[in-house]
N, C-alpha and C positions, 0 to 999 in steps of 0.2 A: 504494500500500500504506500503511495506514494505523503508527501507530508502535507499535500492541499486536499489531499482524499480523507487522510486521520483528522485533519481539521475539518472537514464538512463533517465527518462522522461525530466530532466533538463536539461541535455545536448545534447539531441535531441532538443530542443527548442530553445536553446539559439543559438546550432551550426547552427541551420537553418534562424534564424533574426541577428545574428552577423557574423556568421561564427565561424572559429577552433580558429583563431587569437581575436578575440574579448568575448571569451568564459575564463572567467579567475576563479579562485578558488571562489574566494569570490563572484560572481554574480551566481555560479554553486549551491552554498550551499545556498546563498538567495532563488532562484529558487526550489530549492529540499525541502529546509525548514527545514536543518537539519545543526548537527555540525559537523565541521572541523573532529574530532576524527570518527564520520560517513563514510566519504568520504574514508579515508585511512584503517579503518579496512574494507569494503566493497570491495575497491581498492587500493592495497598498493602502485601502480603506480603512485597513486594520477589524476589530471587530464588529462593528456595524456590517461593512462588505462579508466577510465569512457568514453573518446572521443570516443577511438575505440572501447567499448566494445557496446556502445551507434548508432555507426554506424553499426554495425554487425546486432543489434537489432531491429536497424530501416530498416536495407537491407531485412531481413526477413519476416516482415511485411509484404513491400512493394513488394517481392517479389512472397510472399503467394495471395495478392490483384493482381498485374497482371498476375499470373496464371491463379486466378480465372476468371479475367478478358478474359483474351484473348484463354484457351480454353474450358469454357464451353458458351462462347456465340456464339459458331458455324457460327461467321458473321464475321469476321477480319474488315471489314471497321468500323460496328457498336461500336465493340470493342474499334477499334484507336479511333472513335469520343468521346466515353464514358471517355477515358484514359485523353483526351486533355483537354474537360469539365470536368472532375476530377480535373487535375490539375489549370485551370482556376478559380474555383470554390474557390477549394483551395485558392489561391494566393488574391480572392478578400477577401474573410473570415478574411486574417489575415492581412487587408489593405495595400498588397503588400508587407509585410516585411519580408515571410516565403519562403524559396527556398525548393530546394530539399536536404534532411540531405546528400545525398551520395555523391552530388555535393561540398557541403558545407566540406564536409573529403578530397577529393581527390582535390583540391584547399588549404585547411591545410596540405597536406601534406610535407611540409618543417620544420611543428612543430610537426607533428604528423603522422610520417612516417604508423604505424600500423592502423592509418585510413583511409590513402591513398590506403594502402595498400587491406585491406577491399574493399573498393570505386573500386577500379581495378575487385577484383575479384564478387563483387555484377553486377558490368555493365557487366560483362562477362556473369554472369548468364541472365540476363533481354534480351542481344543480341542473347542468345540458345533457351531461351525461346520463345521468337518471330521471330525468324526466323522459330522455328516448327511449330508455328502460321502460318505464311504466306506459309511452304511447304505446309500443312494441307488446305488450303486456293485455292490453285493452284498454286502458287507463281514456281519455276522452283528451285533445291534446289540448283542448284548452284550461285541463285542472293540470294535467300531467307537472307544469313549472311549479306550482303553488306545493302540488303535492311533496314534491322533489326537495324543497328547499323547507317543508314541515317531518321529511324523514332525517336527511343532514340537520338541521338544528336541535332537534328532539336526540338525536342519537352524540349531537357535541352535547347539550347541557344535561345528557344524561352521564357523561363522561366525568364533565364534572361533579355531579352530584356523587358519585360511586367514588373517584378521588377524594370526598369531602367524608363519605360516610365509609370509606374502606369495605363497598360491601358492592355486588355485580347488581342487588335488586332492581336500582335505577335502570340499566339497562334490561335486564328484565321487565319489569313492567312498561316502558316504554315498548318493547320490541312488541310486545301481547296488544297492545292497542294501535302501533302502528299497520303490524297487518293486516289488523279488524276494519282498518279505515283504506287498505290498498284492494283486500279484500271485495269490498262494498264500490269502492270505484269500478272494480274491473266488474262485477256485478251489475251491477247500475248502467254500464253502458252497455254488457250483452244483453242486456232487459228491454232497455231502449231501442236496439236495434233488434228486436224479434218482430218477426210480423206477428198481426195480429189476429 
């Protein structure tokens, strides 16, 4: 691994169990494993630039995994429950201390505008992307955006709820009521479309 790779890895890590604000040089270069002179020829921005370059990297990822996720498994509900159990899984893994990087940017964004920044336009993607999901699905395209961006927000502040109470229920109970509501979407409009 190269020393701008352990630094994107570091500051995905750190902005994810600290946040933007509790992510500082010297815990970034402990983490990376590398020196100060590292950090600045790789990013002359210094830590600001790694934050966001760090966010970009991690949006990408994450946004390549819920592609894969949500259209080649041909089942939208299977998907969301896959998605929720992912992230649950996640969260116990890293005994509640690990959020979502992109959440963790767009929350710094007061120090670190070009992550926030990022953070906006990655939820934009994740929202386009499952909303094709649920027209694909049967969803009606014109709830499919509304919907999309009530399953991403329900499933981020349930993340933090579950970080806050050290317990997976939030996501749990979220998950049980958003399918009941993708459910009834894709219902509602095979209903609609029956003849009569």
């Amino acid at each position: 691994m190269t020393a701008r790779e352990r630094l994107l890895a570091g500051a995905a890590t750190l902005t994810r169990s600290r946040g933007v604000g509790g992510t500082t040089v010297a815990e970034l270069l402990a983490e990376a494993g590398v020196a100060r002179r590292s950090l600045y020829v790789n990013f002359p921005g210094g830590r600001d630039e790694v934050i966001a370059a760090a966010t970009e990297q991690s949006g990408a990822e994450l946004t390549d995994a819920l592609l894969q996720l949500f259209t080649e498994s041909g089942d939208i509900l299977a998907a969301m429950d896959a998605y929720l159990a992912a992230t649950a899984a996640d969260l116990v893994a890293s005994d509640y201390t690990a959020g979502c990087p992109i959440v963790a940017a767009a929350l710094g964004g007061t120090e670190v505008p070009l992550a926030r920044d990022a953070a906006g336009r990655i939820f934009g993607q994740w929202q386009t992307l499952l909303a094709g999901a649920l027209e694909l699905s049967g969803v009606p395209a014109e709830r499919a955006p509304g919907l999309a961006m009530l399953i991403l927000s329900s499933a981020e502040g349930a993340t933090a709820m579950a970080i806050a109470q050290r317990s997976t229920e939030p996501l749990d109970q979220v998950g049980v009521l958003l399918r009941s509501l993708v459910a009834d979407a894709i219902a509602t409009s095979t209903d609609a479309g029956a003849p009569d």
